[in-house]
C-alpha positions as CSV (number, residue, x, y, z in Angstrom):
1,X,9.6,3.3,-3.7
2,X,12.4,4.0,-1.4
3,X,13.3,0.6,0.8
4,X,10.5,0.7,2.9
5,X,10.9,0.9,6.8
6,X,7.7,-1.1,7.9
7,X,6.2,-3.9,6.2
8,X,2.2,-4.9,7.2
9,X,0.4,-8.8,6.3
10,X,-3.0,-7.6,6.4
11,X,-4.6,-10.4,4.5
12,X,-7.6,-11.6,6.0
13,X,-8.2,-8.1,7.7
14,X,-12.2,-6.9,7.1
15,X,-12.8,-3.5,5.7
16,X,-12.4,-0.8,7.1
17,X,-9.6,-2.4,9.6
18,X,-6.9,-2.8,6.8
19,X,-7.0,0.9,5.8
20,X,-7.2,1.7,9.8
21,X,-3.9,-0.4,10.2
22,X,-2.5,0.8,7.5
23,X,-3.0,4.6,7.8
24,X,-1.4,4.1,11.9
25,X,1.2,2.7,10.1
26,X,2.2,5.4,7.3
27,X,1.6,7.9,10.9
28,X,5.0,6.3,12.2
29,X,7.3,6.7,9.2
30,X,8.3,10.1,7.7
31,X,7.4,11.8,4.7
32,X,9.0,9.6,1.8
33,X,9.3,6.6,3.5
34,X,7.9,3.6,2.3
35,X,5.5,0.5,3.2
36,X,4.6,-2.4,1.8
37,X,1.3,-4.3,2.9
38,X,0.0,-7.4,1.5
39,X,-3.9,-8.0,1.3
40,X,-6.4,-9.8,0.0
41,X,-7.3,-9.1,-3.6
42,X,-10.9,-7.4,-4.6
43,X,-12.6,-5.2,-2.5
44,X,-9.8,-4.7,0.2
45,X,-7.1,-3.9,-2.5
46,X,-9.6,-1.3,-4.1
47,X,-10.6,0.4,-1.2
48,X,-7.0,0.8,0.5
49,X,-5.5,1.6,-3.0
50,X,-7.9,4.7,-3.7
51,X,-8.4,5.4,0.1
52,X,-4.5,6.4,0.1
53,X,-4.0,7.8,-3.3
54,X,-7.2,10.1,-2.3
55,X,-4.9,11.4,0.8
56,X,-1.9,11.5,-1.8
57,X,0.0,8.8,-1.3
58,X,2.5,6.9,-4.1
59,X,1.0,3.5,-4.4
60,X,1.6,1.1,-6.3
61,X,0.3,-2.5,-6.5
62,X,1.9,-5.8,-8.0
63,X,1.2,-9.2,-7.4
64,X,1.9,-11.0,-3.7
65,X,4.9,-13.1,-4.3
66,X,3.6,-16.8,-2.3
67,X,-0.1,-16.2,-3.2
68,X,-2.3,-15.9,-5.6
69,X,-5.3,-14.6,-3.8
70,X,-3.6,-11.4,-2.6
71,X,-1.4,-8.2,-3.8
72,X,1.6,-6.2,-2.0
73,X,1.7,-2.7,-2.1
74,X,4.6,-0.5,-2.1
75,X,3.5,2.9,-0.5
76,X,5.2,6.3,-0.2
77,X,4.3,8.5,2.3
78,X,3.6,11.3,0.6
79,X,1.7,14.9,1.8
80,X,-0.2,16.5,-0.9
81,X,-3.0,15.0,-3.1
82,X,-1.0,16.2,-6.0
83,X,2.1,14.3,-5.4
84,X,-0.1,10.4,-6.0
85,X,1.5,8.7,-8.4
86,X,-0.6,5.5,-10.1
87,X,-0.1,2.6,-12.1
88,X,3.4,1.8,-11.3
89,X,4.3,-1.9,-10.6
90,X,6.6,-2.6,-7.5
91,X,10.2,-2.9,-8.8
92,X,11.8,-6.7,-7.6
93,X,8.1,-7.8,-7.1
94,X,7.0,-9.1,-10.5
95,X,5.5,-6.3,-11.3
């Protein structure tokens, strides 16, 4: 991921809000941009991972670097299905 222009602490944020937020978000950056948002492990981190790699986003997910309970994602705005990318840790995030 590219350095990303916007950066989102959605921890704590119910489903479906985070993906909400976080969709707005990639709306405001251009194609190959990045994001990084940091949420709460479990069922937030599953639904906003494979919500965005089903629209074709690059995401990637490593662990949040003050807590334990939570991941960061680094996303690339992307505009075909094809282009999502999985599996890749976030480089300079323990990952």
């Amino acid at each position: 991921m590219a350095d990303p222009q916007a950066d989102l602490d959605l921890r704590g944020t119910p489903c479906p809000l985070n993906f909400i937020r976080t969709r707005l978000a990639l709306e405001k950056i251009p194609l190959g941009a990045g994001l990084v948002v940091d949420l709460d492990r479990g069922e937030p981190e599953q639904m906003v991972v494979e919500g965005l790699r089903g629209e074709g986003h690059r995401v990637s997910v490593g662990p949040h670097p003050g807590c334990v309970d939570a991941v960061r994602l680094g996303i690339t705005r992307l505009g075909t299905p094809g282009d999502a990318i999985t599996g890749h840790a976030i480089p300079g995030h323990g990952g």
